[in-house]
C-alpha positions in Angstrom: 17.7 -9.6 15.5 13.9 -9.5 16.8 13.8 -6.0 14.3 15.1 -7.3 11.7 12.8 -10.4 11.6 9.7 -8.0 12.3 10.8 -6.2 8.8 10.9 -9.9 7.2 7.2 -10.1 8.4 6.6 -6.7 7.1 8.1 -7.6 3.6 5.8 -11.1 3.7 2.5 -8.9 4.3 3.1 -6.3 2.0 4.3 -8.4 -1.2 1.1 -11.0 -0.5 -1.2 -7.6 -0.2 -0.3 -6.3 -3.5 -0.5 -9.6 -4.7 -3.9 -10.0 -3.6 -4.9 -6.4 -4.9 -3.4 -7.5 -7.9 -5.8 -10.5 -7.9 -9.1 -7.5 -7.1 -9.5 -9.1 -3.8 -9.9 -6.3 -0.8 -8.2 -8.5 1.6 -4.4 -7.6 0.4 -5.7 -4.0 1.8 -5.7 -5.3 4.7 -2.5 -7.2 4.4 -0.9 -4.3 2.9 -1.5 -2.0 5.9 -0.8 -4.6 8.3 2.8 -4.4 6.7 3.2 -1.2 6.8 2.1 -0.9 10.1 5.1 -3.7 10.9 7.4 -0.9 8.9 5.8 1.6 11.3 6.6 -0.2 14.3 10.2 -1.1 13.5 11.5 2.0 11.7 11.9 4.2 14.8 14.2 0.8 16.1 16.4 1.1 13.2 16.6 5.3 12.9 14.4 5.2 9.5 12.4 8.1 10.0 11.2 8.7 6.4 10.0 4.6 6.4 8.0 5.4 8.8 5.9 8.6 8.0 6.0 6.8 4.3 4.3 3.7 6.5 2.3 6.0 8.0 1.2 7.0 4.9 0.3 3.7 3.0 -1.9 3.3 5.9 -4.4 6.1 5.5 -3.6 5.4 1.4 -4.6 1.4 2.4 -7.9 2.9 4.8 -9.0 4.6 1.8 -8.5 1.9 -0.6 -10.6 -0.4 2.3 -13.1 2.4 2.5 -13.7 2.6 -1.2 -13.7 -1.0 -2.4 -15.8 -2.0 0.3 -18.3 0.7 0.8 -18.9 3.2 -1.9 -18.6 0.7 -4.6 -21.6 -1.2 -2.7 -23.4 1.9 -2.6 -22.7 3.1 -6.3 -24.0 -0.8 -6.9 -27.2 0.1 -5.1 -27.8 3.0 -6.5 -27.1 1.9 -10.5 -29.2 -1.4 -9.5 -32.4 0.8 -8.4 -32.2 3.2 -11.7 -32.1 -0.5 -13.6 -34.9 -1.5 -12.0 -37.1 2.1 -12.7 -35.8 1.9 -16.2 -37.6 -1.1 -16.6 -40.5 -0.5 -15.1 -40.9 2.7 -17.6 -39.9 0.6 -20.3 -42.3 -2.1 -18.9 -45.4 1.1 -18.8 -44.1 2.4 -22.6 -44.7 -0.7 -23.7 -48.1 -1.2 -23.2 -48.0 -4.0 -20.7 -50.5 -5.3 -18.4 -49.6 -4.5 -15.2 -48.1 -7.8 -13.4 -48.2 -7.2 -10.0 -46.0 -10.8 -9.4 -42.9 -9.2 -11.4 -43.4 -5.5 -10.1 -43.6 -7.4 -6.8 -40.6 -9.2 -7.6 -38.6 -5.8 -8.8 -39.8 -4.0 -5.5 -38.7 -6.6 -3.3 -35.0 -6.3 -5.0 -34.8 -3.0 -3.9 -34.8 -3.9 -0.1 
């Protein structure tokens, strides 16, 4: 009974974590593989060796999802935002402009 309500909780993580993804919030990765790591945990219990190498699975699938919403989309951000910002400043030189040293100030300190 205690297995079968531990795949109940499984189900409830893993439908609300695709939900959330659905909704482009990072959090339902983390929901999804805490259901799958439920799956995981109560497959061996109930024989179901190919649920749980597929939980294993959705795991390191989930990790990488975490992995690249969270961090290398921050750092592609970074990286786009500081070519934006030299961009400008050429454009800014091109066009003639008096050096401002309040705005380049202000683009410089954006890069931190």
């Amino acid at each position: 009974m205690l297995i079968q309500i531990l795949g109940w909780i499984a189900n409830a993580f893993f439908v609300t974590g695709v939900w959330i993804i659905g909704d482009k919030n990072v959090k339902g990765f983390y929901l999804n593989a805490l259901g799958n790591l439920f799956y995981a945990f109560q497959a061996p219990y109930t024989n179901n060796h190919p649920l749980f190498w597929l939980s294993i699975l959705l795991i390191i699938i989930n990790l990488k999802g975490i992995y690249q919403w969270q961090f290398k989309h921050t750092i592609e951000q970074k990286d786009a935002m500081k070519r934006a910002k030299e961009i400008h400043k050429e454009i800014l030189k091109e066009a003639g402009c008096v050096y401002n040293s309040k705005i380049m100030e202000y683009i410089d300190r954006e890069d931190r």
